[in-house]
Z-matrix of the N, CA and C atoms (Angstrom, degrees):
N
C 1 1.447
C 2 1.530 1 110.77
N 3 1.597 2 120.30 1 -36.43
C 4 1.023 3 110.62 2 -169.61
C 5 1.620 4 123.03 3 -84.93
N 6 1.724 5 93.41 4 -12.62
C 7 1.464 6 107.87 5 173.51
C 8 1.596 7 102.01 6 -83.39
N 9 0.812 8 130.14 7 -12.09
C 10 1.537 9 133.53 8 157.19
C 11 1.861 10 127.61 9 -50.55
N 12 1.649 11 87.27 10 -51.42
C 13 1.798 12 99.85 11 -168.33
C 14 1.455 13 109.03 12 -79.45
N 15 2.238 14 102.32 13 -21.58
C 16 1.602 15 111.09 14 170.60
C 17 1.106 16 96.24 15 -51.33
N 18 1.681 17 108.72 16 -83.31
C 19 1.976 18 106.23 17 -167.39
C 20 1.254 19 124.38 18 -54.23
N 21 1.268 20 128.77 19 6.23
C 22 1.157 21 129.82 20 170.66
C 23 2.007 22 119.26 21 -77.81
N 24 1.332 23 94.71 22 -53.15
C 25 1.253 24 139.68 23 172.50
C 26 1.831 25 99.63 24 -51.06
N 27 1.320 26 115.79 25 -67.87
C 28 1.052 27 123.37 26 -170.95
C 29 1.827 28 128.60 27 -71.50
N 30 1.318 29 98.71 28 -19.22
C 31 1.551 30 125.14 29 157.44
C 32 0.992 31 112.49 30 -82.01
N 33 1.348 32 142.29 31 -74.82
C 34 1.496 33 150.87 32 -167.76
C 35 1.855 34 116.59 33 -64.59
N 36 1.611 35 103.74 34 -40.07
C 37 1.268 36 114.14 35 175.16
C 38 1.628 37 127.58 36 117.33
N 39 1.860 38 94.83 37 -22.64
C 40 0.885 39 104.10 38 -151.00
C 41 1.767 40 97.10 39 -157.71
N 42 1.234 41 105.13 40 148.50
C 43 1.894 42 116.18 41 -176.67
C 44 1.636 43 104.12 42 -50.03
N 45 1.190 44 109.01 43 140.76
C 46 1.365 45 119.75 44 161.62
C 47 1.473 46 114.65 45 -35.96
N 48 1.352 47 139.63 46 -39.22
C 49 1.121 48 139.65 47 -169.48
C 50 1.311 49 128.77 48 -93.90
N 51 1.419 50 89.52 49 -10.59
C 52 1.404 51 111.79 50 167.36
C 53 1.656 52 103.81 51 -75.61
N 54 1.555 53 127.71 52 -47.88
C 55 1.311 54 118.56 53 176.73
C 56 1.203 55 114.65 54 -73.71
N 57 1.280 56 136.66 55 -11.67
C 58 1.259 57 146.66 56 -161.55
C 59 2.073 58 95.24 57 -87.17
N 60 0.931 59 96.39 58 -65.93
C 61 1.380 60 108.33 59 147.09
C 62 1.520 61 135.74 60 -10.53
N 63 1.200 62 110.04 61 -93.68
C 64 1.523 63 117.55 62 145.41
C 65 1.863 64 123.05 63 -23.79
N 66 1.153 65 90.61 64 -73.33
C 67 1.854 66 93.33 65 175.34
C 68 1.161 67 105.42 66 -54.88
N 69 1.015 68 135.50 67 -51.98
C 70 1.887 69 139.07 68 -177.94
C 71 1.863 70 94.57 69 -46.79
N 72 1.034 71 118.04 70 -31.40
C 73 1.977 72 116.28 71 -149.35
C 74 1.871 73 86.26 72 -111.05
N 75 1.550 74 130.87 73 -35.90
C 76 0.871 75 110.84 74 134.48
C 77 1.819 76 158.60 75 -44.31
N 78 0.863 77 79.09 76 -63.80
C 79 2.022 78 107.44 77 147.59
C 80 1.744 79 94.66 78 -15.56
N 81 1.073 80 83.98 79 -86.62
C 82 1.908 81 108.90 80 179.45
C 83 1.487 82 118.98 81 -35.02
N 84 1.693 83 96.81 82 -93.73
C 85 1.141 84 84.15 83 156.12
C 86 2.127 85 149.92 84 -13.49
N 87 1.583 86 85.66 85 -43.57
C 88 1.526 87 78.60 86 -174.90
C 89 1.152 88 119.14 87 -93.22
N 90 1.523 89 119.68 88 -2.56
C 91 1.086 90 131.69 89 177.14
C 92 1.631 91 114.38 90 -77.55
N 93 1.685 92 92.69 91 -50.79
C 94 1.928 93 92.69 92 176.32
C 95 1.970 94 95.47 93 -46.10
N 96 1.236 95 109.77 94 -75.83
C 97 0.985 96 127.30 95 -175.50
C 98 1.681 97 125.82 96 -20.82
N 99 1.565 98 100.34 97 -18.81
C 100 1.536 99 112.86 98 175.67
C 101 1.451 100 110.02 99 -104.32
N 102 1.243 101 115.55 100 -38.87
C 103 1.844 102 135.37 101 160.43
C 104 1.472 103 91.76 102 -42.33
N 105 1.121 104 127.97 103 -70.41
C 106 1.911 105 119.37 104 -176.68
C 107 0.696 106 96.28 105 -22.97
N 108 1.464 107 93.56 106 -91.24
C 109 1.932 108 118.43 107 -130.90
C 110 1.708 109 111.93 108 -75.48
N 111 1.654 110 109.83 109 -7.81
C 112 1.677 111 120.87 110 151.45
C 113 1.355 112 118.61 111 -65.11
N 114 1.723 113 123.90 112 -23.81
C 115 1.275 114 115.18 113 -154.68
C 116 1.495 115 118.35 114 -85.10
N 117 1.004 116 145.05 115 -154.52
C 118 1.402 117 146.11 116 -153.78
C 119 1.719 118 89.68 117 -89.64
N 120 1.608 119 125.08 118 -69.22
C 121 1.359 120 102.23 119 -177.50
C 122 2.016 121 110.36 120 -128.21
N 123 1.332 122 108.99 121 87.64
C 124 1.395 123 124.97 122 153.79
C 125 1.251 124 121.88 123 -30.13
N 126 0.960 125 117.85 124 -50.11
C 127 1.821 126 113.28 125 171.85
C 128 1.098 127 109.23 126 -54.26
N 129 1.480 128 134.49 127 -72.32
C 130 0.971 129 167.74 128 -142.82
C 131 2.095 130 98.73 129 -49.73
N 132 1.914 131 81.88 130 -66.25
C 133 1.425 132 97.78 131 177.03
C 134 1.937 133 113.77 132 -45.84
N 135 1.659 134 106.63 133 -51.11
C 136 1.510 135 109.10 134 -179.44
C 137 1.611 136 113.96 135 -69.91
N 138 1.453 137 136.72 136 -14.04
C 139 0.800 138 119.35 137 167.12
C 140 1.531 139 117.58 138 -79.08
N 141 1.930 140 104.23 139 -23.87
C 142 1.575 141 83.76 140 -177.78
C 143 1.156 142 108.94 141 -88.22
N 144 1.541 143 134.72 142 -10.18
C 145 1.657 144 155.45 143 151.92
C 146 1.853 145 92.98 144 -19.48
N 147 0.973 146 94.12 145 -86.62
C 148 1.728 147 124.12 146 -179.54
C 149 2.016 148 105.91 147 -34.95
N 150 1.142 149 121.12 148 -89.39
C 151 1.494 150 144.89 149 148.12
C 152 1.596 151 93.27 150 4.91
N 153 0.979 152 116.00 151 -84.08
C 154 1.501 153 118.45 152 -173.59
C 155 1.139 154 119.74 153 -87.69
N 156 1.502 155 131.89 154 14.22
C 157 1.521 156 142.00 155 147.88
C 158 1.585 157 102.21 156 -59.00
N 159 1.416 158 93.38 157 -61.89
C 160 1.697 159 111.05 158 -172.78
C 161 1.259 160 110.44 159 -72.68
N 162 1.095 161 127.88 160 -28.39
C 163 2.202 162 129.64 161 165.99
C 164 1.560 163 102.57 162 -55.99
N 165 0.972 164 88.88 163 -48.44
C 166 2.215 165 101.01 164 179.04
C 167 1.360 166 109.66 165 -32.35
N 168 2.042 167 80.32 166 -86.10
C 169 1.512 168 105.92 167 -177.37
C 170 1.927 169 117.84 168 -31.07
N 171 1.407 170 89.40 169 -47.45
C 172 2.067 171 108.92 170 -149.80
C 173 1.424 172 89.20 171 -81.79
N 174 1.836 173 120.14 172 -48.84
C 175 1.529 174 107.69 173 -150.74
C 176 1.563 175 111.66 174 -115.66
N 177 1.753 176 109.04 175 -6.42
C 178 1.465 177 77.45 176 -153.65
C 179 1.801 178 87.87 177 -133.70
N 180 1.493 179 121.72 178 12.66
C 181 1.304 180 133.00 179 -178.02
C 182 1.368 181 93.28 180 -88.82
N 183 1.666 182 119.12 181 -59.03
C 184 1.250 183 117.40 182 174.07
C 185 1.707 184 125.26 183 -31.28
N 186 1.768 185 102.04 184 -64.53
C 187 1.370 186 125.99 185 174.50
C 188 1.558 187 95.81 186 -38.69
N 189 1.360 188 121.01 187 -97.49
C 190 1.401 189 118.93 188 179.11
C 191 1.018 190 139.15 189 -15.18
N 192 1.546 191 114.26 190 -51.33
C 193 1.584 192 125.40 191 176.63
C 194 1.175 193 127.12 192 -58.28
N 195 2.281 194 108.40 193 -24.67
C 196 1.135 195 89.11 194 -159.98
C 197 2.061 196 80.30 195 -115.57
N 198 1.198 197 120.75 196 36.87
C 199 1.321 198 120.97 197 155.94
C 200 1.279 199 117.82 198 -105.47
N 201 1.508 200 106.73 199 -18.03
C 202 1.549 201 114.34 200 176.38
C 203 1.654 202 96.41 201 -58.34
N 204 1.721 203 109.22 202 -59.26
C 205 1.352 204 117.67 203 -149.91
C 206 1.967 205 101.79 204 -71.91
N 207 1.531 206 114.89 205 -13.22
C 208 1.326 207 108.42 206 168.56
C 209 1.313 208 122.81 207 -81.83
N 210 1.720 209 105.76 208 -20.16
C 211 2.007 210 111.48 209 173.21
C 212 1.303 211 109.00 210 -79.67
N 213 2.137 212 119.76 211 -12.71
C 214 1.541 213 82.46 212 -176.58
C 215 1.558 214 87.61 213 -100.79
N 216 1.957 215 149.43 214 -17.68
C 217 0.714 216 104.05 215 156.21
C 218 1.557 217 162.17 216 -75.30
N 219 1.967 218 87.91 217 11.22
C 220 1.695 219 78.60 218 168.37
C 221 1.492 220 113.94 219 -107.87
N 222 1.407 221 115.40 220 18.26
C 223 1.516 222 127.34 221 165.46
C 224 1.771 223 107.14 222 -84.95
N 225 1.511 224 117.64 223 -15.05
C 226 1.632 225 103.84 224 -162.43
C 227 1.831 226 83.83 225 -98.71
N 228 1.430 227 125.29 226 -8.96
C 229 1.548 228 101.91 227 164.62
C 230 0.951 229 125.26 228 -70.03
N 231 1.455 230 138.06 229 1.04
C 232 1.210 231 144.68 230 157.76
C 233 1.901 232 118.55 231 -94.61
N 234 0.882 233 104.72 232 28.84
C 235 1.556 234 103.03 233 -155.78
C 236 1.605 235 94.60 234 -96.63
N 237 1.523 236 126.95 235 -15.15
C 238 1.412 237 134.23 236 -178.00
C 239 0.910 238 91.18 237 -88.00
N 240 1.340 239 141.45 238 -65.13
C 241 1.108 240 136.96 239 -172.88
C 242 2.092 241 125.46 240 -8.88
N 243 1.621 242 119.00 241 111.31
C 244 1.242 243 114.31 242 -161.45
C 245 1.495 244 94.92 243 -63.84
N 246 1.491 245 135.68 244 -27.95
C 247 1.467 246 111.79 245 -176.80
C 248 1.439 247 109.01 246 -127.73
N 249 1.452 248 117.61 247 63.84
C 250 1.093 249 145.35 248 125.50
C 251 1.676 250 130.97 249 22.66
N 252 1.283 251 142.05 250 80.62
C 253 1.025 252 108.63 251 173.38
C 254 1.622 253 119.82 252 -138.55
N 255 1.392 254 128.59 253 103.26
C 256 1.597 255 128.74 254 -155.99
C 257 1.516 256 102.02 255 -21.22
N 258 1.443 257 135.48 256 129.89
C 259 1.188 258 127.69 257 -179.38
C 260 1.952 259 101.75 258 -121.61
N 261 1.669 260 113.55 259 11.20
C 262 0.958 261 85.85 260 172.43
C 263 1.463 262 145.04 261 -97.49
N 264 1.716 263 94.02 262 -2.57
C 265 1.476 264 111.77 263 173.86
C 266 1.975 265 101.62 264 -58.61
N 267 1.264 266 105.15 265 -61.52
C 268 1.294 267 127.40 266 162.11
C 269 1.417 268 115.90 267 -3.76
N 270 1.454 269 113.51 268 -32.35
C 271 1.691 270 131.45 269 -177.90
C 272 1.151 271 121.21 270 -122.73
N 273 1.654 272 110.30 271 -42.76
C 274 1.668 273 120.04 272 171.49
C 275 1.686 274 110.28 273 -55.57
N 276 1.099 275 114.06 274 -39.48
C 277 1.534 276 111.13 275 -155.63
C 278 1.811 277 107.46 276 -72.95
N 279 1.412 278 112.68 277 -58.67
C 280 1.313 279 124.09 278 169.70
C 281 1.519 280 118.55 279 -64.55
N 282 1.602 281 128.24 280 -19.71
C 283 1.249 282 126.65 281 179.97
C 284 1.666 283 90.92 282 -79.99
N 285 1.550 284 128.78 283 -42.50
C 286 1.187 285 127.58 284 -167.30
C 287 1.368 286 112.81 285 -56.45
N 288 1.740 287 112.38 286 -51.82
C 289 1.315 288 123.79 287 -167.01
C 290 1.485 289 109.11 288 -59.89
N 291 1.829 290 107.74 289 -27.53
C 292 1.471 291 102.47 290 -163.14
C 293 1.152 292 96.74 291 -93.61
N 294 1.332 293 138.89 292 -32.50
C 295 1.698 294 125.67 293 167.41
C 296 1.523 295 117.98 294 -65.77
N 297 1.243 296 114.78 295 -11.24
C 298 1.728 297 115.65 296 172.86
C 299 1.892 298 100.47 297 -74.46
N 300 1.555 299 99.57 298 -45.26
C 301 1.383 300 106.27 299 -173.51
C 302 1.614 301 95.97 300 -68.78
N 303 1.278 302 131.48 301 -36.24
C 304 1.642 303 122.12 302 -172.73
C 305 1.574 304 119.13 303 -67.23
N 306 1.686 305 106.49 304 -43.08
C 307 1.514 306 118.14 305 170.22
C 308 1.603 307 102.16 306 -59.67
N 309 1.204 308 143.17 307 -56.94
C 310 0.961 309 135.07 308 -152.29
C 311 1.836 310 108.14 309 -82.93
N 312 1.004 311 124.34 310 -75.23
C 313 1.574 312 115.22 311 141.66
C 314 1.257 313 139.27 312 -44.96
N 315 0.995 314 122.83 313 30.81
C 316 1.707 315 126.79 314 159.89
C 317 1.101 316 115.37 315 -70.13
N 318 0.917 317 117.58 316 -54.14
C 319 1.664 318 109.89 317 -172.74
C 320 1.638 319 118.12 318 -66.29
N 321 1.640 320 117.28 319 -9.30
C 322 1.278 321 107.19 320 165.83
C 323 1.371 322 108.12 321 -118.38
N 324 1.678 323 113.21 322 -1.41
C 325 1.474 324 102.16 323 160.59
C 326 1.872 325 117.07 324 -72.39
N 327 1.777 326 116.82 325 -28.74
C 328 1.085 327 114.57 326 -178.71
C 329 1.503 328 103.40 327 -81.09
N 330 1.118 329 117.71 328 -11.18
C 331 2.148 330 123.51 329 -179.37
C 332 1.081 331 93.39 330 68.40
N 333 1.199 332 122.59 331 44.62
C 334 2.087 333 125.01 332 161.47
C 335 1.434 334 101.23 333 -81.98
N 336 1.660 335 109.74 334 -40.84
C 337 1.901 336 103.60 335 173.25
C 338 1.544 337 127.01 336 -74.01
N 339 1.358 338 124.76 337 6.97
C 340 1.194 339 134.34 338 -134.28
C 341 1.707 340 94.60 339 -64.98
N 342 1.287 341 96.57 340 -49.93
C 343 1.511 342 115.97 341 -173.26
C 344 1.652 343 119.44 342 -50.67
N 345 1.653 344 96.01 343 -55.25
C 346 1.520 345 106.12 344 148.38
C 347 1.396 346 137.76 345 -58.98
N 348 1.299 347 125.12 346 -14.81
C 349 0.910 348 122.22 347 175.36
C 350 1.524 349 130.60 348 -72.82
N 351 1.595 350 91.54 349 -53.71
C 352 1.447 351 128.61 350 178.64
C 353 1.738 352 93.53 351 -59.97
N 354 1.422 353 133.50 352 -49.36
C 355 1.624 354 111.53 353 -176.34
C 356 1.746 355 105.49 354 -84.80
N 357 1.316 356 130.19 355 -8.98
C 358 1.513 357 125.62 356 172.48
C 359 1.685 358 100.72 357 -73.01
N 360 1.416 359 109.28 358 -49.19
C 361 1.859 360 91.86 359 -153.95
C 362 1.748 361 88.10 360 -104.13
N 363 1.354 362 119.55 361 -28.14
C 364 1.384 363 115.61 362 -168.25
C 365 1.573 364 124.68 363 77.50
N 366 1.492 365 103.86 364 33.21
C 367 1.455 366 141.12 365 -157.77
C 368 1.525 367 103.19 366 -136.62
N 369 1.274 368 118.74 367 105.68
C 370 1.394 369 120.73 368 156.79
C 371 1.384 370 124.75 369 -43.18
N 372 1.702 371 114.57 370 123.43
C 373 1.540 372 96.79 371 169.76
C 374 1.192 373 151.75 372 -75.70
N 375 0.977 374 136.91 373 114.83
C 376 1.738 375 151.06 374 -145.88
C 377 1.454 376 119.51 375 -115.18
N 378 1.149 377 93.37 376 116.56
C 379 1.646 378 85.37 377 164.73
C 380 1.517 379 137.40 378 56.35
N 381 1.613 380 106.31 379 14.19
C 382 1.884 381 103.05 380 170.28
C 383 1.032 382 130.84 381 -38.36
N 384 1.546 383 106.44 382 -67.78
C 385 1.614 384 139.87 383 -162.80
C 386 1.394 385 89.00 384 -68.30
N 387 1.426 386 144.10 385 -55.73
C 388 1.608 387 119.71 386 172.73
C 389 1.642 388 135.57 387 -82.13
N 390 1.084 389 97.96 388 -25.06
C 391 1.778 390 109.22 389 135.98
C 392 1.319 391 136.16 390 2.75
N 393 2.201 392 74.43 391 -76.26
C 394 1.722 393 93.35 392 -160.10
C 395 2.016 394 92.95 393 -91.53
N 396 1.184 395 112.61 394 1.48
C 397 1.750 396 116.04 395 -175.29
C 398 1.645 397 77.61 396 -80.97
N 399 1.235 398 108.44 397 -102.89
C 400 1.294 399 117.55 398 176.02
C 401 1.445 400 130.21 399 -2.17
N 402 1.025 401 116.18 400 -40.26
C 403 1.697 402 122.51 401 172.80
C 404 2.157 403 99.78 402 -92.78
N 405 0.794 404 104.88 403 -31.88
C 406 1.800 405 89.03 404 166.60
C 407 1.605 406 123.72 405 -94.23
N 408 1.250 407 108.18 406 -9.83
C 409 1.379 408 122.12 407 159.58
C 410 1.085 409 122.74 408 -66.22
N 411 1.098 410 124.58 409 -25.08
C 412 1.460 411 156.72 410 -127.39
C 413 1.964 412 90.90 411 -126.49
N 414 1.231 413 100.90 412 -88.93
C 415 1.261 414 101.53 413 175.51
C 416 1.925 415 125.37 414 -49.45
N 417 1.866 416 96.94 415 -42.35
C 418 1.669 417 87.13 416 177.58
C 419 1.545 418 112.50 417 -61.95
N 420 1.379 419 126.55 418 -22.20
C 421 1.090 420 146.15 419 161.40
C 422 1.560 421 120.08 420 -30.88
N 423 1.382 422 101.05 421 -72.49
C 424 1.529 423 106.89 422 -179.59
C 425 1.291 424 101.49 423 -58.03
N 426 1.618 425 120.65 424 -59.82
C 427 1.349 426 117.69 425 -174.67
C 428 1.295 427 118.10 426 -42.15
N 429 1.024 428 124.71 427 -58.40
C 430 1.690 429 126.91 428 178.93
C 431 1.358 430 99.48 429 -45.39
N 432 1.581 431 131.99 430 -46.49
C 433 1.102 432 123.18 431 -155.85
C 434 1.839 433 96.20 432 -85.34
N 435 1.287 434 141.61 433 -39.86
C 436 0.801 435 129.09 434 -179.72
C 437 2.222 436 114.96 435 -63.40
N 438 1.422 437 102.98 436 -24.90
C 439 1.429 438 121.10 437 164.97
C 440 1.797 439 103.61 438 -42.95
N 441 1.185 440 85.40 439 -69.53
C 442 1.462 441 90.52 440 -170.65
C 443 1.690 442 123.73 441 -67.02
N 444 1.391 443 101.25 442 -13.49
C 445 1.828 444 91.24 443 168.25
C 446 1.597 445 116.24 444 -87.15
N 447 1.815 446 95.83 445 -21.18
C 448 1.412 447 84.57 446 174.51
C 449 1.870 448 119.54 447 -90.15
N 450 1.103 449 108.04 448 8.79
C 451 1.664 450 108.07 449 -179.87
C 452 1.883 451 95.23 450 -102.10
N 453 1.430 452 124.91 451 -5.25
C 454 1.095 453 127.18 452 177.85
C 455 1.593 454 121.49 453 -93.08
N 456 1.657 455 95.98 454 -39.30
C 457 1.221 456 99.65 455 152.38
C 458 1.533 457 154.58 456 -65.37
N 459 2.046 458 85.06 457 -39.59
C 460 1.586 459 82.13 458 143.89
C 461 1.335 460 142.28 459 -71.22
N 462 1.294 461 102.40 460 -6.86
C 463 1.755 462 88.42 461 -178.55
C 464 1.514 463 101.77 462 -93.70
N 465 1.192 464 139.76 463 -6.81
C 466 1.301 465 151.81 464 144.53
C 467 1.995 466 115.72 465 -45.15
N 468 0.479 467 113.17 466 -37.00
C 469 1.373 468 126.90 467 173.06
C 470 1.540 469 110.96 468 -94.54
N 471 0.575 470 105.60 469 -33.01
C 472 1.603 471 106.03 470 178.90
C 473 1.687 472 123.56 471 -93.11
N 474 1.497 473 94.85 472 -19.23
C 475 1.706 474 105.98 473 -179.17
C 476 1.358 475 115.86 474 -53.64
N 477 1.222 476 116.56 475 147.73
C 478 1.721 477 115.05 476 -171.19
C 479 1.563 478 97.51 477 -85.42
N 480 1.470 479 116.79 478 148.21
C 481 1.210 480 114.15 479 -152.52
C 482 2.043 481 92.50 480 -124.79
């Protein structure tokens, strides 16, 4: 058997479960993918599919890239610094999560869905827009706080003894 999972491994590249894997995420995939383009309006879905491929690409890779490139240069004025510690993941990660969370909830953080909302769940809308403060407050929060054990620790390690 085990001279089996070698040649298996050694053809393919990679563990059985790793392809097993794949087909499962295919699987999936093709199923959402049949749920679309069955549903009431399929076009509709690929143009806004499409639409915001190209908003990405055109408006917001640019935007990003060049805030990335202003956090690491105002992260490399600290880079002499003897206790040192990269602070820009520290900002990227939670600023990211909370603009993933802002694009995706906008429309009931701005209460443009309100109307929709209220006949989908049958739930008044409440509370997005402080929510979504609260949950990135929340997160820049931890981050800072995890920032700060590791610039504490380094200077712990580094102290002249």
């Amino acid at each position: 058997m085990r001279a089996l999972a070698l040649r298996f491994r050694r053809r393919y590249g990679a563990s059985p479960l790793h392809l097993a894997a794949h087909l499962a995420a295919f699987a999936v995939a093709a199923y959402a993918l049949d749920q679309i383009l069955s549903g009431p309006a399929p076009l509709d879905y690929l143009l806004w599919f499409g639409a915001a491929a190209v908003l990405h690409d055109i408006v917001f890779v640019p935007f990003y890239s060049l805030l990335d490139r202003a956090g690491h240069a105002w992260s490399r004025r600290f880079k002499g610094h003897p206790h040192a510690v990269p602070v820009i993941n520290h900002i990227r990660a939670p600023a990211m999560i909370s603009g993933l969370l802002l694009v995706v909830y906008s429309p009931l953080i701005t209460r443009k869905a309100e109307s929709y909302y209220l006949l989908d769940t049958g739930h008044p809308l409440r509370n997005y827009a402080l929510n979504w403060l609260a949950i990135s407050l929340a997160m820049f929060a931890a981050s800072g706080a995890i920032y700060a054990l590791r610039v504490l620790r380094r200077r712990a390690t580094r102290a002249p003894a």
